[in-house]
N, CA and C atoms as an extended XYZ file, in Angstrom:
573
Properties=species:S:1:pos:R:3:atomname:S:1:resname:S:1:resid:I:1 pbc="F F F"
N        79.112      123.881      161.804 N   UNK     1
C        80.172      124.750      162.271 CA  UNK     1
C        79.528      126.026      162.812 C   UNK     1
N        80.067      126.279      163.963 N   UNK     2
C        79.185      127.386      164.353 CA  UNK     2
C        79.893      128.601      164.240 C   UNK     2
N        79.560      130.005      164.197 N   UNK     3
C        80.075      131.240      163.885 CA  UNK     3
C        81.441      131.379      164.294 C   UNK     3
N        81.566      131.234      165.350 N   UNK     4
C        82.725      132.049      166.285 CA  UNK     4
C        84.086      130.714      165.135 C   UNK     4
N        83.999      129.421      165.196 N   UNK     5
C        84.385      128.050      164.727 CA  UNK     5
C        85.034      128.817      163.320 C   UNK     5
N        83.837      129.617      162.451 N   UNK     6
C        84.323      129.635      161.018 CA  UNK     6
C        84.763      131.020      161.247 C   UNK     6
N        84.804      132.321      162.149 N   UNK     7
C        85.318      133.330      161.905 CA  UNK     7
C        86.827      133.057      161.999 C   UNK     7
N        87.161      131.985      163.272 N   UNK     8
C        88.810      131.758      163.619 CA  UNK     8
C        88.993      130.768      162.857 C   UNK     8
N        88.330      130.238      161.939 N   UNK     9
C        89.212      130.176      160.432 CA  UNK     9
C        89.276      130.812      159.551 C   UNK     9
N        88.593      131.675      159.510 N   UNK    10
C        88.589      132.711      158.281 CA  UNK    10
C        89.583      133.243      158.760 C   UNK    10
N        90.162      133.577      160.066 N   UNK    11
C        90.884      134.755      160.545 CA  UNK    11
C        92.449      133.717      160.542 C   UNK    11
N        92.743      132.643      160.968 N   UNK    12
C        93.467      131.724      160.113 CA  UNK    12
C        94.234      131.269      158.424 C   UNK    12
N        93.487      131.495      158.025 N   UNK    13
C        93.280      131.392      156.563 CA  UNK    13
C        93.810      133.331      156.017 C   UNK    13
N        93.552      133.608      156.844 N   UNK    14
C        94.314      134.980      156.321 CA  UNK    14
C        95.687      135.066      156.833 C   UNK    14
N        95.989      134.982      157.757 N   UNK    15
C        97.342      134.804      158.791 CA  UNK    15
C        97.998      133.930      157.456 C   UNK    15
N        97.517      133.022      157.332 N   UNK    16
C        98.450      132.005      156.467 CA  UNK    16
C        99.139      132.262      155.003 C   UNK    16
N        97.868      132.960      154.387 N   UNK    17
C        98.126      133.609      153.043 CA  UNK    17
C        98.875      135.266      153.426 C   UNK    17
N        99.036      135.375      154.478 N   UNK    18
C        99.703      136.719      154.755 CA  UNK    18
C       101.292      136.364      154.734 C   UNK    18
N       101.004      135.106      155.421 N   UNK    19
C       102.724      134.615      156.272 CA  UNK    19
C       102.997      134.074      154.320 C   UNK    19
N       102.527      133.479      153.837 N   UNK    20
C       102.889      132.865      152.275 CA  UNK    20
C       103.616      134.047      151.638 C   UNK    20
N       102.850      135.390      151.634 N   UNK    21
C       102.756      136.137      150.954 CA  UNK    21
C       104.287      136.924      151.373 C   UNK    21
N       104.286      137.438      152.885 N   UNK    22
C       105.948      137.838      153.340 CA  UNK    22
C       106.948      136.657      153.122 C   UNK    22
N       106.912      135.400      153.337 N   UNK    23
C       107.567      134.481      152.997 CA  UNK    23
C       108.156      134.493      151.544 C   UNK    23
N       107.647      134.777      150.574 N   UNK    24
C       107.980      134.569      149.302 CA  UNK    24
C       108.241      135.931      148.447 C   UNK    24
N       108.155      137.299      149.851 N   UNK    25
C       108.020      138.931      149.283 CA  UNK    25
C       109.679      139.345      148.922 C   UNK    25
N       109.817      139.321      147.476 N   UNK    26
C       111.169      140.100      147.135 CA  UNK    26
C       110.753      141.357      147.538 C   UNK    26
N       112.256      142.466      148.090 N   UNK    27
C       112.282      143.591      147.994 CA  UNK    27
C       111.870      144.356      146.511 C   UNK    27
N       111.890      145.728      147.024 N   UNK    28
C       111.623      146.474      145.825 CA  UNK    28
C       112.509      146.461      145.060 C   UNK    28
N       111.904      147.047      143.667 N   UNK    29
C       113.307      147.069      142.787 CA  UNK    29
C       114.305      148.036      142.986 C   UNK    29
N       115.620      147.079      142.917 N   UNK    30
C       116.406      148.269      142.592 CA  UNK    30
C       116.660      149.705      141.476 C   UNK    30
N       116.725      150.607      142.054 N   UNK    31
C       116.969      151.561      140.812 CA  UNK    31
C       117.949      152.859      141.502 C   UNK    31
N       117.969      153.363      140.355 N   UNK    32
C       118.573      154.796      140.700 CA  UNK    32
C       117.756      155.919      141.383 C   UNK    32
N       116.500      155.975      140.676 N   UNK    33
C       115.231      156.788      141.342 CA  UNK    33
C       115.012      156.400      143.268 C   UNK    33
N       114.832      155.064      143.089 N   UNK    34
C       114.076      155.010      144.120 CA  UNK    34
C       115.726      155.163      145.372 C   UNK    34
N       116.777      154.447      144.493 N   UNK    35
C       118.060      155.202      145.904 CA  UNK    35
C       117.691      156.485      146.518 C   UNK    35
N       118.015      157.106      145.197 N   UNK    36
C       118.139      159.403      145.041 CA  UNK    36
C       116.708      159.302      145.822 C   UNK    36
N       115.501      158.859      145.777 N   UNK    37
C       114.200      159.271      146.293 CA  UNK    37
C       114.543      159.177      148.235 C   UNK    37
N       115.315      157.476      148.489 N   UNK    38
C       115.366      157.073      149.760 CA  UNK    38
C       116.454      158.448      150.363 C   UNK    38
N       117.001      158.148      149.806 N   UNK    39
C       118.500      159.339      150.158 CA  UNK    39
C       118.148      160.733      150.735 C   UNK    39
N       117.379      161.378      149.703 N   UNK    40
C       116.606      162.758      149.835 CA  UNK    40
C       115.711      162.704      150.447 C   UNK    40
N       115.082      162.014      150.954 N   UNK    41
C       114.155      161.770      151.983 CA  UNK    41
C       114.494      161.792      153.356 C   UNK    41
N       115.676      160.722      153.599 N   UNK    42
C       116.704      160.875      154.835 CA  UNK    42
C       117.563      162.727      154.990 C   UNK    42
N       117.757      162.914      153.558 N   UNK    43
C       118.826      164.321      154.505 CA  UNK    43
C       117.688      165.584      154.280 C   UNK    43
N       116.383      165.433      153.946 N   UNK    44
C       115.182      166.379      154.311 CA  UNK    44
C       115.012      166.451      155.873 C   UNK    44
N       114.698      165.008      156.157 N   UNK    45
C       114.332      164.428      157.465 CA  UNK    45
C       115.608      164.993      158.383 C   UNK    45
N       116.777      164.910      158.182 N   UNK    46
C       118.004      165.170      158.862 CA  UNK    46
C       118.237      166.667      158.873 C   UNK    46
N       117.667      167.315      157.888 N   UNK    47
C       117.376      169.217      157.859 CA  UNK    47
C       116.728      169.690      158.411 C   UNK    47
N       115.644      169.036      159.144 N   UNK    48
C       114.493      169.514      159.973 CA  UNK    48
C       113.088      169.592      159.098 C   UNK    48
N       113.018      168.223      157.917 N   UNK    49
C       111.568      168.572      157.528 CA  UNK    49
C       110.428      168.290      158.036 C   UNK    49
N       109.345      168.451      158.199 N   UNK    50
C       108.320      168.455      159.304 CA  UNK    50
C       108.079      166.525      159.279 C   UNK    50
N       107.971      166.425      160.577 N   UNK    51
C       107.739      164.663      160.787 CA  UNK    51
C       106.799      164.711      161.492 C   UNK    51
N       105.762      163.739      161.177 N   UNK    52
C       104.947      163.621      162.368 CA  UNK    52
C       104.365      161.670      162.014 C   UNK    52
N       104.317      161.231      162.788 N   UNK    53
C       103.915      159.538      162.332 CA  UNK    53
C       102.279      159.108      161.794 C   UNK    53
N       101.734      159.955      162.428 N   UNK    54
C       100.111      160.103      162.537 CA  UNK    54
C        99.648      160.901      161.182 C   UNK    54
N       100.686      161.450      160.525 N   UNK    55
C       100.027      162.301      159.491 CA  UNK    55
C       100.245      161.695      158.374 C   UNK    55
N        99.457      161.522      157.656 N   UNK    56
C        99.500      160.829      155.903 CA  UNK    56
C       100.671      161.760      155.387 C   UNK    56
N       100.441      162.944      155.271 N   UNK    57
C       101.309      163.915      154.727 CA  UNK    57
C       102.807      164.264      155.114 C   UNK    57
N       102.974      163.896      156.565 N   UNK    58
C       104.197      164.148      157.109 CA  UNK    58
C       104.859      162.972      158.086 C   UNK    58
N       104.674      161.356      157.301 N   UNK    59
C       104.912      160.377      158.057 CA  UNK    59
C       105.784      160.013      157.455 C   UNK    59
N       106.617      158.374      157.223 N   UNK    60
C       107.510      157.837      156.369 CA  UNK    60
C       107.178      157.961      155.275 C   UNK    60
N       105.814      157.567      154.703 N   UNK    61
C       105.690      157.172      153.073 CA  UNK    61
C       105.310      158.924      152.631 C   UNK    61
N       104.403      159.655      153.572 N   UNK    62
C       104.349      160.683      152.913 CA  UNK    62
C       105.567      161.815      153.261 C   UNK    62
N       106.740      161.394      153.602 N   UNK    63
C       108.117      162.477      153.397 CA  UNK    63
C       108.746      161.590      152.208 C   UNK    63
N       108.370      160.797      152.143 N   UNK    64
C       109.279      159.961      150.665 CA  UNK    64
C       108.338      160.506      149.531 C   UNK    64
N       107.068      160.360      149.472 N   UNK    65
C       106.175      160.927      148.583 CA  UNK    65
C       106.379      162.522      148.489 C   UNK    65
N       106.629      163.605      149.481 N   UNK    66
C       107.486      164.686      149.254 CA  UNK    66
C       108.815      164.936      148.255 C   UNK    66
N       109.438      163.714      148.561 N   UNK    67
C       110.643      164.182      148.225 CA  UNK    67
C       110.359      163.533      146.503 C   UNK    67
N       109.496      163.029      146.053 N   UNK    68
C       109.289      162.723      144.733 CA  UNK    68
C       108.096      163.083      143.864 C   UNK    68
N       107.561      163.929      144.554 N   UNK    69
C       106.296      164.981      143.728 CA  UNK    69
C       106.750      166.362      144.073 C   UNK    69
N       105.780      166.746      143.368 N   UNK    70
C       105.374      168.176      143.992 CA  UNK    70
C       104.627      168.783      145.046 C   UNK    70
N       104.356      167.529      145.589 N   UNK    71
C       103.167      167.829      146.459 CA  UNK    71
C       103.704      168.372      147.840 C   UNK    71
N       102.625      169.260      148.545 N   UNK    72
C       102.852      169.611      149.836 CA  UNK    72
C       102.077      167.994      150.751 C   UNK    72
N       102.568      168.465      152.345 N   UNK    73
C       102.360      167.323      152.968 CA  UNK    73
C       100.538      167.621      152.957 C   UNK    73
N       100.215      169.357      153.105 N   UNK    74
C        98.885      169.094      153.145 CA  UNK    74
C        98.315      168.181      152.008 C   UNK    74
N        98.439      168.849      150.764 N   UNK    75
C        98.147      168.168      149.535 CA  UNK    75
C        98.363      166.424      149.680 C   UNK    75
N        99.194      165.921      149.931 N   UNK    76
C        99.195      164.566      150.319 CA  UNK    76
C        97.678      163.793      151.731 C   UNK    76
N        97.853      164.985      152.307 N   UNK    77
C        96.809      164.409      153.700 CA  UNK    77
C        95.485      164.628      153.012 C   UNK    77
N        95.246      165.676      152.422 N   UNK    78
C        93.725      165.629      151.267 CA  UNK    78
C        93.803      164.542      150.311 C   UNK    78
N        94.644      164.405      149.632 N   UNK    79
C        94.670      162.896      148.623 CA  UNK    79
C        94.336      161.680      149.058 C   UNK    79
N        95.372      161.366      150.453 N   UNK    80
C        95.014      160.251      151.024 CA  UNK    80
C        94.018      159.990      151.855 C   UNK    80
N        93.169      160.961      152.374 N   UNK    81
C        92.429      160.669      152.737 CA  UNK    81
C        91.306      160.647      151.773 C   UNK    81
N        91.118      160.326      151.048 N   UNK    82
C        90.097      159.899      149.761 CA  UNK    82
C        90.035      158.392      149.900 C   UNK    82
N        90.997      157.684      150.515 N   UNK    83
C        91.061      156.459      150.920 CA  UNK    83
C        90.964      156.122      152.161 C   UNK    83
N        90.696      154.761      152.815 N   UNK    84
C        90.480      154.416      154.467 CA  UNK    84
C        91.705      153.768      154.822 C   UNK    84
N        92.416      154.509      155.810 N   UNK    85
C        93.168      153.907      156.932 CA  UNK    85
C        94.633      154.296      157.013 C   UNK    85
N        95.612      153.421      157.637 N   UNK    86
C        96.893      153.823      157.025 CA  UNK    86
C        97.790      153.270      155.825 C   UNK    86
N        98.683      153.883      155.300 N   UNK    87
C        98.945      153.791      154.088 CA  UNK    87
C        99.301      152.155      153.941 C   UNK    87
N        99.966      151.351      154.940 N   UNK    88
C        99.548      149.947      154.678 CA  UNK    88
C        98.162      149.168      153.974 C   UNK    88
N        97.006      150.043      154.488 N   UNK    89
C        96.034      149.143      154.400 CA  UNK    89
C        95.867      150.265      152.465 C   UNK    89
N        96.343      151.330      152.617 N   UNK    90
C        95.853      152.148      151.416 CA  UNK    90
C        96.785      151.090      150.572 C   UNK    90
N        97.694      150.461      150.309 N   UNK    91
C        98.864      149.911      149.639 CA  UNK    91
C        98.013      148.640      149.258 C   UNK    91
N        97.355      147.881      150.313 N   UNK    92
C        97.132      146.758      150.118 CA  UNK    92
C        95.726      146.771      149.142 C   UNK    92
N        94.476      148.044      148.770 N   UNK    93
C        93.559      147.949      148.447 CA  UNK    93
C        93.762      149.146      147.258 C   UNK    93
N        95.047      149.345      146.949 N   UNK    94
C        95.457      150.069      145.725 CA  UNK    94
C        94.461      149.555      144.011 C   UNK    94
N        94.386      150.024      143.447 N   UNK    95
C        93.832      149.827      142.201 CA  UNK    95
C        94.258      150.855      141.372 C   UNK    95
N        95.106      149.916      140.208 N   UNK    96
C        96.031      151.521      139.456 CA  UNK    96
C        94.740      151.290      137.942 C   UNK    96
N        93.242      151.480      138.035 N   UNK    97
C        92.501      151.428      137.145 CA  UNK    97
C        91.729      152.731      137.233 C   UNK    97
N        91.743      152.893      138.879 N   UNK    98
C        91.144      153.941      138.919 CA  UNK    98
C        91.991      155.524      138.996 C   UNK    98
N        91.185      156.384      139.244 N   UNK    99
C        92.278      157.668      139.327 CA  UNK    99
C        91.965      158.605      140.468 C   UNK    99
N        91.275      157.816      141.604 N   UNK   100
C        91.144      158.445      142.841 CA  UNK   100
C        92.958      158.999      143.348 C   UNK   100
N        92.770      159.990      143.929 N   UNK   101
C        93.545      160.730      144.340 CA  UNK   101
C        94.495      159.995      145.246 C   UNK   101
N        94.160      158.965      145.957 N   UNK   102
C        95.006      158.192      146.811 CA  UNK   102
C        95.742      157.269      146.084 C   UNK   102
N        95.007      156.446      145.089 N   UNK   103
C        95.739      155.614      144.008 CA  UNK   103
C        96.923      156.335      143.190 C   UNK   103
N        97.225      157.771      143.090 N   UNK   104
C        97.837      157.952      142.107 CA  UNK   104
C        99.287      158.376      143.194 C   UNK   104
N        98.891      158.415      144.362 N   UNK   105
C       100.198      158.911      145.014 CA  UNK   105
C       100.345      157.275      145.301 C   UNK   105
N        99.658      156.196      145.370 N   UNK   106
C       100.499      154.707      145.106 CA  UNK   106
C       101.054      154.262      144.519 C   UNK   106
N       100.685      155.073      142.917 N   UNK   107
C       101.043      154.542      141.799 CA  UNK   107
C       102.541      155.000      141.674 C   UNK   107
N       102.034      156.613      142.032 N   UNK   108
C       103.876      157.330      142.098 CA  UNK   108
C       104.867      156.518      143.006 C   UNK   108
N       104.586      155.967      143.714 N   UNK   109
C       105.687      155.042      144.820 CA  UNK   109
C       105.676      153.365      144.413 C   UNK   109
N       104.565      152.423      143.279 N   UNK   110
C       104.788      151.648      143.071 CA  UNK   110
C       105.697      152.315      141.638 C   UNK   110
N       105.368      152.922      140.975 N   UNK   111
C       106.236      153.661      139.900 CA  UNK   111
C       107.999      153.288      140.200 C   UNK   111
N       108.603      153.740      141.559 N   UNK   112
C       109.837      154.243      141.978 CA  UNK   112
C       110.393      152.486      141.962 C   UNK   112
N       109.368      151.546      142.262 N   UNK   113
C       109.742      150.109      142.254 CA  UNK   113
C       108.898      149.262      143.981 C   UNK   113
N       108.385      150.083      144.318 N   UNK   114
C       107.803      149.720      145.649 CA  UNK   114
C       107.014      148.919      145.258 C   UNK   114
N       106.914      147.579      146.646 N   UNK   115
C       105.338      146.865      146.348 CA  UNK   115
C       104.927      147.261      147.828 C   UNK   115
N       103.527      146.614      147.193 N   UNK   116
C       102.716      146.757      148.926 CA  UNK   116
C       103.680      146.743      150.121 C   UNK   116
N       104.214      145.249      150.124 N   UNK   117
C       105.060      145.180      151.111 CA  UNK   117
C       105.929      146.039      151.907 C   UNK   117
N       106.276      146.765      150.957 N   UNK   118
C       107.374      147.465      150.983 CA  UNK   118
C       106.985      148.922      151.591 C   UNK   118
N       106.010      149.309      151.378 N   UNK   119
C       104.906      150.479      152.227 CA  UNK   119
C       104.661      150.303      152.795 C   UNK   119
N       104.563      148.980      153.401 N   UNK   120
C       104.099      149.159      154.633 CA  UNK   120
C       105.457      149.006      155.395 C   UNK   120
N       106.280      148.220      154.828 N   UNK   121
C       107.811      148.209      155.969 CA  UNK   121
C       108.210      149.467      156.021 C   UNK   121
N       107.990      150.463      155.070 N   UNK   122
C       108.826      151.586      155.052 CA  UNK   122
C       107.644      152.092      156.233 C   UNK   122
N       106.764      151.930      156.223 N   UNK   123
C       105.826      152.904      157.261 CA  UNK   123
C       106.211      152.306      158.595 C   UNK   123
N       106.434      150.891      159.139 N   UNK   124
C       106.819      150.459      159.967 CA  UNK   124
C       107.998      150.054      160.581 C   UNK   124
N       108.798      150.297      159.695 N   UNK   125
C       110.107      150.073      159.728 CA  UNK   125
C       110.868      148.681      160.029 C   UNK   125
N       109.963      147.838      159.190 N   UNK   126
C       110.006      146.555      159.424 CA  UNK   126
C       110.516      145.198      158.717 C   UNK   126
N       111.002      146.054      157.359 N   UNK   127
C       112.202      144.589      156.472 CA  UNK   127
C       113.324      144.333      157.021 C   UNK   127
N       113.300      142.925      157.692 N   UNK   128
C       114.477      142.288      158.209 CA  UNK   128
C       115.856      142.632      157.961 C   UNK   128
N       115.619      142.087      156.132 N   UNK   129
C       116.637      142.781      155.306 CA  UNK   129
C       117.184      143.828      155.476 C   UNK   129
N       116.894      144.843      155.845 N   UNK   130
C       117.064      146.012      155.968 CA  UNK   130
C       117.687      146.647      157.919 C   UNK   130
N       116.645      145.596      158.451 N   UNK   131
C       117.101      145.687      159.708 CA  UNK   131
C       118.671      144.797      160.044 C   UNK   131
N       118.968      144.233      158.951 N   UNK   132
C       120.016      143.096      159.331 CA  UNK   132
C       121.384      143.923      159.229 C   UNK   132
N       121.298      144.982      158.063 N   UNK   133
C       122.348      145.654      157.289 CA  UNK   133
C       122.470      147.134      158.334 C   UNK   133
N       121.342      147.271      158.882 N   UNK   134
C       121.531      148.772      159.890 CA  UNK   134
C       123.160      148.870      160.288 C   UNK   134
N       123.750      149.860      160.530 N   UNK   135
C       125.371      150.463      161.132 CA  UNK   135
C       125.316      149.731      162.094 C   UNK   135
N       125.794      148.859      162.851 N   UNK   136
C       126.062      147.809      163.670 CA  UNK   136
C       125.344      146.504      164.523 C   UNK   136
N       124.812      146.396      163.058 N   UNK   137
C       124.075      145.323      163.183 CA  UNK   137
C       122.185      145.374      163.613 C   UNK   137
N       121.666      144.279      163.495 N   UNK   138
C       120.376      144.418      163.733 CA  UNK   138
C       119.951      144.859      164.955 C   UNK   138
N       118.939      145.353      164.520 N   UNK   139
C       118.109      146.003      166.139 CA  UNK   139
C       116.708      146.524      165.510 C   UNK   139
N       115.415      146.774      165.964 N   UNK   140
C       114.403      146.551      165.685 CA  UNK   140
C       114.616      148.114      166.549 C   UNK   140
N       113.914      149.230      165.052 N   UNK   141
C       113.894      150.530      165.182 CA  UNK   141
C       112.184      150.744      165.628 C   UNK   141
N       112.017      152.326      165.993 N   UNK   142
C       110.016      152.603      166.318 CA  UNK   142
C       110.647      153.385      165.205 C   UNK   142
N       108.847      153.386      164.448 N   UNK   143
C       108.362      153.979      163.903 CA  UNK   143
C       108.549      155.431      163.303 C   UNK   143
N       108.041      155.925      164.992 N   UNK   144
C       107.785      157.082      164.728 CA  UNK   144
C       109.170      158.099      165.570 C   UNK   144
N       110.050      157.500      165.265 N   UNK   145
C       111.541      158.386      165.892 CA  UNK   145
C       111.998      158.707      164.897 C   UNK   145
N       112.355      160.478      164.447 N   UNK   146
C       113.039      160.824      163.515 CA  UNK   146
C       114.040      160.250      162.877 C   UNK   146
N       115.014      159.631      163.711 N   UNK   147
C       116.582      159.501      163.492 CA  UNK   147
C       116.281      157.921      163.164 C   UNK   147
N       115.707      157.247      163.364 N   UNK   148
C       115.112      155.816      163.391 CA  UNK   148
C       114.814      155.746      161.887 C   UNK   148
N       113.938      156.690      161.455 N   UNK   149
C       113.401      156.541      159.970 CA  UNK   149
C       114.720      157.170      159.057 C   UNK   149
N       115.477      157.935      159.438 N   UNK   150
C       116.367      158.465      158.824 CA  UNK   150
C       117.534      157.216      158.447 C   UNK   150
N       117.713      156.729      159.432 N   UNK   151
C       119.104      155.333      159.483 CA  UNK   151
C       118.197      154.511      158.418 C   UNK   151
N       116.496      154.242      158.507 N   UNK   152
C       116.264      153.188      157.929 CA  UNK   152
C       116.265      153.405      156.538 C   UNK   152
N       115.749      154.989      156.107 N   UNK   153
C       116.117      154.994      154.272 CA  UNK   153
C       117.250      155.254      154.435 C   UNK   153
N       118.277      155.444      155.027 N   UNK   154
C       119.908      155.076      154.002 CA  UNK   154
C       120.435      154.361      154.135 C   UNK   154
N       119.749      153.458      155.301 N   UNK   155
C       120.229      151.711      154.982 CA  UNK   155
C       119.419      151.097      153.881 C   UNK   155
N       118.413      151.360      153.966 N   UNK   156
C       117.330      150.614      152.215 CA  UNK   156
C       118.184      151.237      151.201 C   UNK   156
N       118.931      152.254      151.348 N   UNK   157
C       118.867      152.894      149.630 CA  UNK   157
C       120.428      151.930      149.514 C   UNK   157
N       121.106      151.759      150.620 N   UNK   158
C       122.670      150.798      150.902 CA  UNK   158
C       122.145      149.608      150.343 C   UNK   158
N       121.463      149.018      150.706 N   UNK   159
C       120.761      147.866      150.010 CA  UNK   159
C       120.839      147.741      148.712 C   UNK   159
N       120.094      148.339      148.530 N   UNK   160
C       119.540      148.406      147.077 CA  UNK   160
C       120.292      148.825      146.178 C   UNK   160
N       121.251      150.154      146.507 N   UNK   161
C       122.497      150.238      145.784 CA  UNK   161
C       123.193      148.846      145.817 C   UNK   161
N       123.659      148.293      147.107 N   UNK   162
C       124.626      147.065      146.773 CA  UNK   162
C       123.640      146.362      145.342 C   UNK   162
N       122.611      145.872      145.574 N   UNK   163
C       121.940      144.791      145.001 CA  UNK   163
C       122.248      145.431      143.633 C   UNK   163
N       122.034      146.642      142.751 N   UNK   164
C       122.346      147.371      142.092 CA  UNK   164
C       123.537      147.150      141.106 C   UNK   164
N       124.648      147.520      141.959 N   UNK   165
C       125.866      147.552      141.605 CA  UNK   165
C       126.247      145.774      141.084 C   UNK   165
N       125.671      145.044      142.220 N   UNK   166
C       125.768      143.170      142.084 CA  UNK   166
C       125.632      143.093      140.780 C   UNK   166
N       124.847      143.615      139.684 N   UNK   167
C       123.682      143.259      138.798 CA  UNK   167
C       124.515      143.826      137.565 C   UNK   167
N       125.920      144.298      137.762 N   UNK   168
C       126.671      145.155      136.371 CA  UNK   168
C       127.574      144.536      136.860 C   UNK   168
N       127.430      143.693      134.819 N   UNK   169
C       128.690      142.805      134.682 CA  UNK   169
C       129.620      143.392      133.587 C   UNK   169
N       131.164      143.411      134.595 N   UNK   170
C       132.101      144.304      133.569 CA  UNK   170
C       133.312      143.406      133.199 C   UNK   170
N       133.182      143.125      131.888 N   UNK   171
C       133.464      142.044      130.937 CA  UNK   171
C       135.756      142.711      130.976 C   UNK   171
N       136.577      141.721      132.007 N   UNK   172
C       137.926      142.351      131.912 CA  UNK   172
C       138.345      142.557      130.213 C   UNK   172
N       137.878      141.700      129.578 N   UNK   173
C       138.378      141.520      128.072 CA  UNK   173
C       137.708      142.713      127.460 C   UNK   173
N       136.705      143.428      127.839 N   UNK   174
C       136.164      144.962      127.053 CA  UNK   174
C       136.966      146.191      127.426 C   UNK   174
N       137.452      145.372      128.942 N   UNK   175
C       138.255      146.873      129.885 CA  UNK   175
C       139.357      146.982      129.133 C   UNK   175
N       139.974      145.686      128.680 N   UNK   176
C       141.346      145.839      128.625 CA  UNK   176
C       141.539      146.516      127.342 C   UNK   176
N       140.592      145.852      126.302 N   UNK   177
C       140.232      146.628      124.856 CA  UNK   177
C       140.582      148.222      125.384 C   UNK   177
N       139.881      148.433      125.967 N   UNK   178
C       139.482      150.126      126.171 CA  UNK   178
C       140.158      150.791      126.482 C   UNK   178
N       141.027      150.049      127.522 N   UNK   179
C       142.254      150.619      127.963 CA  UNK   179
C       143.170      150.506      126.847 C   UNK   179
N       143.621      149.771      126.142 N   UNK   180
C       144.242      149.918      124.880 CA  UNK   180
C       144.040      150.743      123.956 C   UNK   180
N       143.157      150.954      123.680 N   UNK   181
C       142.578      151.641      122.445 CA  UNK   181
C       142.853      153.343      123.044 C   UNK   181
N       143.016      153.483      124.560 N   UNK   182
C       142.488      154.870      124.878 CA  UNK   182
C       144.584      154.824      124.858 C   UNK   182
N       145.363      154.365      125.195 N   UNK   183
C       146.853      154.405      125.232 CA  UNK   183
C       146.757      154.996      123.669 C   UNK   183
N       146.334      153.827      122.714 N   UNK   184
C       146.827      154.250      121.220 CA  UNK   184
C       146.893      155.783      120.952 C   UNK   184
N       145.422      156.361      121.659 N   UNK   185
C       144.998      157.263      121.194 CA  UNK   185
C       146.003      158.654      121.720 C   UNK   185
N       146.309      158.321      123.115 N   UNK   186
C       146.960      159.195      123.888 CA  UNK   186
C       148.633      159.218      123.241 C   UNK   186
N       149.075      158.255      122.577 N   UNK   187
C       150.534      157.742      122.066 CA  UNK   187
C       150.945      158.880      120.898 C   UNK   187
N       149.394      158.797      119.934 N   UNK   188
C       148.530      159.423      119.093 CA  UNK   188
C       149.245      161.243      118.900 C   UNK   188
N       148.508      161.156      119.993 N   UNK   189
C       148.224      163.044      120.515 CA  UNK   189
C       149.834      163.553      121.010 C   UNK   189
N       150.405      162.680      121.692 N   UNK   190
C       151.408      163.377      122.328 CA  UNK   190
C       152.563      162.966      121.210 C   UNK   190
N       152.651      162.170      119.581 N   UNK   191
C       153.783      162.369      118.915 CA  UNK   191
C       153.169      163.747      117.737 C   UNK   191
């Protein structure tokens, strides 16, 4: 097998375990944090907080990483750059063993319920899911357009709230208890 033969399978063989890997990628978890995190991120972005696509510190993942540390965007662009590339490739070569400065602002965003995946869609603006549910339907947003990243965290946090809310089961036979019990009480007070 000659070089060029085994590099475009090696380069194959990654494509494949990539496509496996989005194929079978649940979203992040739902929570309350990571809604309030998506949410506040969008009406920062919608206030005029500094955006720029190119900057670790002032891009998608690092205005979401704003809105859930303390950190300034500089402080974020010194952290992450302790690591190589963009925060996709920082997501994908994460290690929560170590305590390099870039790992721990991963850890804070796998913390909220994020996976790799999910850093990098938020940096690219690229879960289907998410593109399917946009205000009138799908359409394939850029990147780096303010109002673009803004629609896309409060359609993720719509998501994830629905998925959320799906997940609380309210038993009619406890309601009705409750509602009874709260009449007795009120029947109670007012003789």
């Amino acid at each position: 097998m000659n070089k060029q033969t085994k590099q475009k399978g090696t380069f194959i063989g990654i494509i494949l375990i990539r496509y496996n890997f989005y194929k079978n990628y649940i979203m992040a978890k739902s929570s309350i944090e990571l809604i309030d995190a998506l949410r506040t991120t969008a009406n920062r972005l919608r206030n005029g907080a500094y955006y720029a696509w190119g900057n670790h510190g002032a891009c998608n993942c690092g205005n979401l990483l704003q809105s859930v540390t303390t950190l300034s965007k500089e402080d974020i662009v010194k952290y992450a750059q302790s690591g190589t590339g963009e925060w996709t490739e920082l997501a994908e070569e994460y290690c929560g063993d170590t305590n390099a400065p870039v790992n721990l602002l991963l850890q804070k965003l796998q913390m909220l319920g994020l996976t790799p995946v999910d850093i990098h869609n938020i940096e690219y603006l690229q879960d289907k899911e998410i593109l399917n549910a946009l205000p009138g339907g799908f359409r394939w947003l850029k990147r780096n357009i303010r109002e673009d990243v803004i629609v896309y965290f409060e359609t993720f946090a719509n998501v994830l709230e629905e998925k959320l809310i799906s997940k609380i089961e309210i038993s009619y036979e406890q309601l009705m208890q409750q509602h009874k019990q709260q009449n007795k009480i009120l029947q109670l007070e007012t003789t």
